[in-house]
Biotite code that builds the C-alpha atoms (Angstrom):
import biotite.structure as struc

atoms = struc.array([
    struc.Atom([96.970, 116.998, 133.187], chain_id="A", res_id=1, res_name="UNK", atom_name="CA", element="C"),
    struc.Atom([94.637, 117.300, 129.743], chain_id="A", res_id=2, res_name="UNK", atom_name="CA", element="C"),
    struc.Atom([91.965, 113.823, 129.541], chain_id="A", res_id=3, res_name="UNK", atom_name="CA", element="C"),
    struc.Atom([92.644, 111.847, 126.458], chain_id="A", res_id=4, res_name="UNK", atom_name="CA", element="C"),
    struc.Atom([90.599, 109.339, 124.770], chain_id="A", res_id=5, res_name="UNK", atom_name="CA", element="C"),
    struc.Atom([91.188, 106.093, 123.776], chain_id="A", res_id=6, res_name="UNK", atom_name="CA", element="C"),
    struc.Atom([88.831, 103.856, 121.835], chain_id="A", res_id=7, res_name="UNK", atom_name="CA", element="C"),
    struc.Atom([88.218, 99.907, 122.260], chain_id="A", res_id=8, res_name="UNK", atom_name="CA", element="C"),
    struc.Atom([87.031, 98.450, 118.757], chain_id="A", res_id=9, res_name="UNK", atom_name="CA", element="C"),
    struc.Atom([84.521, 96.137, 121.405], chain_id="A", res_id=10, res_name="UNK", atom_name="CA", element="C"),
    struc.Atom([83.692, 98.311, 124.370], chain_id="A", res_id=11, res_name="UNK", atom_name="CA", element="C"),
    struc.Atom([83.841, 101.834, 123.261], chain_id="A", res_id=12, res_name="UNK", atom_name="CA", element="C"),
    struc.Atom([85.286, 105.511, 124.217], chain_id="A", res_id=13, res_name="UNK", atom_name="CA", element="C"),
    struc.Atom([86.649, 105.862, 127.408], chain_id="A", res_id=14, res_name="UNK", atom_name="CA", element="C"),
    struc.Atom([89.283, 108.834, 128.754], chain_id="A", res_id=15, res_name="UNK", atom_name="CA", element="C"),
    struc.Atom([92.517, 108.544, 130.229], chain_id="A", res_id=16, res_name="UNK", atom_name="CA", element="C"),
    struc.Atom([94.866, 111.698, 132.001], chain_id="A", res_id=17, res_name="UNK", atom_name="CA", element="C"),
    struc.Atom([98.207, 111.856, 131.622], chain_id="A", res_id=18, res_name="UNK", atom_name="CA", element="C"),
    struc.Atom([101.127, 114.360, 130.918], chain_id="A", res_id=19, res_name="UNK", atom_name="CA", element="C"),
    struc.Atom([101.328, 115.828, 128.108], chain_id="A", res_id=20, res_name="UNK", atom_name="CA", element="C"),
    struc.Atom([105.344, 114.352, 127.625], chain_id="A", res_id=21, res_name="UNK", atom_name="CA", element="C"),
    struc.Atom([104.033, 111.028, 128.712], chain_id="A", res_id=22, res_name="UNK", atom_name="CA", element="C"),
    struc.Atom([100.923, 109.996, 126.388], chain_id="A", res_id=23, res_name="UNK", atom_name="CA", element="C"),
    struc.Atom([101.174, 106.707, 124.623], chain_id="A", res_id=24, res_name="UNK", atom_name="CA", element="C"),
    struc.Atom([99.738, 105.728, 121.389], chain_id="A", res_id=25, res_name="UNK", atom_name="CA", element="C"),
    struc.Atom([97.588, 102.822, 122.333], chain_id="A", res_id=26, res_name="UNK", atom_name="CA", element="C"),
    struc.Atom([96.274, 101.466, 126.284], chain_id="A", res_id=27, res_name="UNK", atom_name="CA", element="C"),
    struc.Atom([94.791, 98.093, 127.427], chain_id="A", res_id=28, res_name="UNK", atom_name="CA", element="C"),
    struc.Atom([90.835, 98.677, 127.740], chain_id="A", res_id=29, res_name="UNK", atom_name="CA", element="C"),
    struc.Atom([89.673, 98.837, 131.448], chain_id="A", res_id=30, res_name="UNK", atom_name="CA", element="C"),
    struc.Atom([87.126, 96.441, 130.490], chain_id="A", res_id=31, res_name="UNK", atom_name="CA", element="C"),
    struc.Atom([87.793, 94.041, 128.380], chain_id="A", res_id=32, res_name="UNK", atom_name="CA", element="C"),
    struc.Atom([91.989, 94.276, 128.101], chain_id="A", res_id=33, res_name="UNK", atom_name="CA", element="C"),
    struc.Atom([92.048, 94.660, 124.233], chain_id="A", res_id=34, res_name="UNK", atom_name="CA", element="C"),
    struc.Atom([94.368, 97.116, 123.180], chain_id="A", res_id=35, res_name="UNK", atom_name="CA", element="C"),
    struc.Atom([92.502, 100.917, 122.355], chain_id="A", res_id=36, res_name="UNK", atom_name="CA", element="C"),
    struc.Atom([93.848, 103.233, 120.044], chain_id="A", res_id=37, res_name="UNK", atom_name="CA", element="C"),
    struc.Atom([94.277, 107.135, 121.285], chain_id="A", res_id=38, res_name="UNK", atom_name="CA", element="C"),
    struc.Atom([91.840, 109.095, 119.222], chain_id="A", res_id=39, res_name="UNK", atom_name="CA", element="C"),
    struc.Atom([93.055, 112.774, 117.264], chain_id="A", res_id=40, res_name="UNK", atom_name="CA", element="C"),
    struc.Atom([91.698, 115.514, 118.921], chain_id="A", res_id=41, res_name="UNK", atom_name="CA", element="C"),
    struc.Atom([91.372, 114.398, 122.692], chain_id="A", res_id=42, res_name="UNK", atom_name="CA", element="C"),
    struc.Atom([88.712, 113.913, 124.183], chain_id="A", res_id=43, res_name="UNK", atom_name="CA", element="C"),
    struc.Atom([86.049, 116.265, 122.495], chain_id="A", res_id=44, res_name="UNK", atom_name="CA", element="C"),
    struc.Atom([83.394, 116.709, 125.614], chain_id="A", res_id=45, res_name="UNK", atom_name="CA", element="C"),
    struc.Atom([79.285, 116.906, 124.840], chain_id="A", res_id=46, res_name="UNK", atom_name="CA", element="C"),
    struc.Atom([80.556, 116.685, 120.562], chain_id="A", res_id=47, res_name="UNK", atom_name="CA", element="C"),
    struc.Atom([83.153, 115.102, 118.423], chain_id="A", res_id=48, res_name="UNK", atom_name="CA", element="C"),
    struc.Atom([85.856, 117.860, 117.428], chain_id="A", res_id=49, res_name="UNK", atom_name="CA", element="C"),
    struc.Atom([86.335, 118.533, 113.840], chain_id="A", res_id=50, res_name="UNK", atom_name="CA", element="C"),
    struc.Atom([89.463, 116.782, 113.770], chain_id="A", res_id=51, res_name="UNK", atom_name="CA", element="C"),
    struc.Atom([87.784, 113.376, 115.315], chain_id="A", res_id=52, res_name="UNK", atom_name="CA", element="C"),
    struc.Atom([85.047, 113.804, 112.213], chain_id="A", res_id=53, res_name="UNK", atom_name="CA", element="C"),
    struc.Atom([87.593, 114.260, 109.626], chain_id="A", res_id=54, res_name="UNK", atom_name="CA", element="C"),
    struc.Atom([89.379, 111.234, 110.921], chain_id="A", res_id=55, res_name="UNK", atom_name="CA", element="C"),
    struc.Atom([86.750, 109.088, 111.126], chain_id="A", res_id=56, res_name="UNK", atom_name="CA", element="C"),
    struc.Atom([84.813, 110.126, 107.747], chain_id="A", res_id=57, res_name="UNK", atom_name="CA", element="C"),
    struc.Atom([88.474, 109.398, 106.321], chain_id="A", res_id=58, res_name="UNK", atom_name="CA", element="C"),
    struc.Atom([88.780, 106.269, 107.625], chain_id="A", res_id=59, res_name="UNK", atom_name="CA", element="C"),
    struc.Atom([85.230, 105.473, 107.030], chain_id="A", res_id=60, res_name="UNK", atom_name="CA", element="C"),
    struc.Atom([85.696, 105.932, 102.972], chain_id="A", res_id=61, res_name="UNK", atom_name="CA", element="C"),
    struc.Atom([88.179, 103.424, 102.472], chain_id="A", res_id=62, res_name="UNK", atom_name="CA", element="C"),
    struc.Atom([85.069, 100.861, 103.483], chain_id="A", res_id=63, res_name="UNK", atom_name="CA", element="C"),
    struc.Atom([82.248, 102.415, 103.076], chain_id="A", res_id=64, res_name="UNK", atom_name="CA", element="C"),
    struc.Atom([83.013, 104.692, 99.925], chain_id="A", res_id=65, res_name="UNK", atom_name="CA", element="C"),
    struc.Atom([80.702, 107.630, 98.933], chain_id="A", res_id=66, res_name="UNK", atom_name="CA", element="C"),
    struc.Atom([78.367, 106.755, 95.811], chain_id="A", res_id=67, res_name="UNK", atom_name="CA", element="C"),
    struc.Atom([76.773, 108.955, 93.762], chain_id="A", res_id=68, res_name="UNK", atom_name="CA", element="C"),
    struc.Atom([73.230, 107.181, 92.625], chain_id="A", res_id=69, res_name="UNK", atom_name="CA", element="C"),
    struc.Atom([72.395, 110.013, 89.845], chain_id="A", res_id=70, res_name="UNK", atom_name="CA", element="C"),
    struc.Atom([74.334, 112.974, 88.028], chain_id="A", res_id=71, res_name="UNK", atom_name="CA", element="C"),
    struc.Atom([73.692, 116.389, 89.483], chain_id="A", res_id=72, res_name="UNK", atom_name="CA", element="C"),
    struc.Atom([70.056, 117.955, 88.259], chain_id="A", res_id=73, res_name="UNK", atom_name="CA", element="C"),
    struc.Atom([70.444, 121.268, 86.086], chain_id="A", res_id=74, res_name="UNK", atom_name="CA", element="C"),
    struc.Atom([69.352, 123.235, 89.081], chain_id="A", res_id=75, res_name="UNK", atom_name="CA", element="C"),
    struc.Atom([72.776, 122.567, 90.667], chain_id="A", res_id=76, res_name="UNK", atom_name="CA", element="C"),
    struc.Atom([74.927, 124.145, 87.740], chain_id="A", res_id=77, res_name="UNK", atom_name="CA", element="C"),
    struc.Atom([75.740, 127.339, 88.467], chain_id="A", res_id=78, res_name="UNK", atom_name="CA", element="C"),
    struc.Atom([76.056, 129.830, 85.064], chain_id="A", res_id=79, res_name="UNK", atom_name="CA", element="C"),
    struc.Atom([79.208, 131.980, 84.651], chain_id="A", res_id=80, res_name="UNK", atom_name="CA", element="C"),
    struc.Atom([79.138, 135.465, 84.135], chain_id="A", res_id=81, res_name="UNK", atom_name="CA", element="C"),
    struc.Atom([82.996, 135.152, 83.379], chain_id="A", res_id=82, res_name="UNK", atom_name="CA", element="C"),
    struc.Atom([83.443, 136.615, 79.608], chain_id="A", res_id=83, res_name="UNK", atom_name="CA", element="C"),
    struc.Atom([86.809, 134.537, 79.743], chain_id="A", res_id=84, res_name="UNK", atom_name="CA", element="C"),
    struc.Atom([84.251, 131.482, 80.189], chain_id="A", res_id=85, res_name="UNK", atom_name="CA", element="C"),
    struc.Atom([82.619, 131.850, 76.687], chain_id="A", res_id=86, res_name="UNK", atom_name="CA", element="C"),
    struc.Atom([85.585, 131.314, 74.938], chain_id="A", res_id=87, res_name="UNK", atom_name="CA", element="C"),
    struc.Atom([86.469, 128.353, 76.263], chain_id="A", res_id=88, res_name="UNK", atom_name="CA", element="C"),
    struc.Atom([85.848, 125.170, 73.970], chain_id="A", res_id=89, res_name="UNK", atom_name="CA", element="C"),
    struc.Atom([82.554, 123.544, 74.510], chain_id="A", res_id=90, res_name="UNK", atom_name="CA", element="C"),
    struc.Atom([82.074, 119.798, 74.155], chain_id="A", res_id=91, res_name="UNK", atom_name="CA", element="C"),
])
């Protein structure tokens, strides 16, 4: 049976087993009995799997959105070699 893991918003990861058929959404935390979410991905071993990061970084930006303190330097533009790219309209 694969280990899933569950997360408790007060005590943390821990992992579960069960069938695959069988898995529910949510458990009651060993600890502390508050209700702990399955996490995407299963349990993801020594790392988080890219599909826990991606969760989480989603997640994350609808408190903690990204901010951008200063426009890009001129270093970071990258110049075309397109001819199709000159003709375009400049502003």
């Amino acid at each position: 049976m694969p280990l899933y893991e569950f997360r408790c918003n007060a005590c943390g990861s821990f992992d579960r087993s069960f069938p695959m058929s069988t898995v529910p959404d949510s458990l009651a935390c060993p600890r502390c009995a508050l209700t702990a979410a399955r996490r995407p991905g299963g349990s993801p071993g020594p790392g988080s799997s890219p599909i826990t990061r991606a969760v989480e970084a989603t997640q994350r930006t609808a408190h903690e959105p990204g901010v951008v303190r200063q426009p890009p330097s001129r270093a970071d533009h990258r110049i075309s070699r397109d001819p199709r790219h000159s003709r375009l309209p400049r502003p």
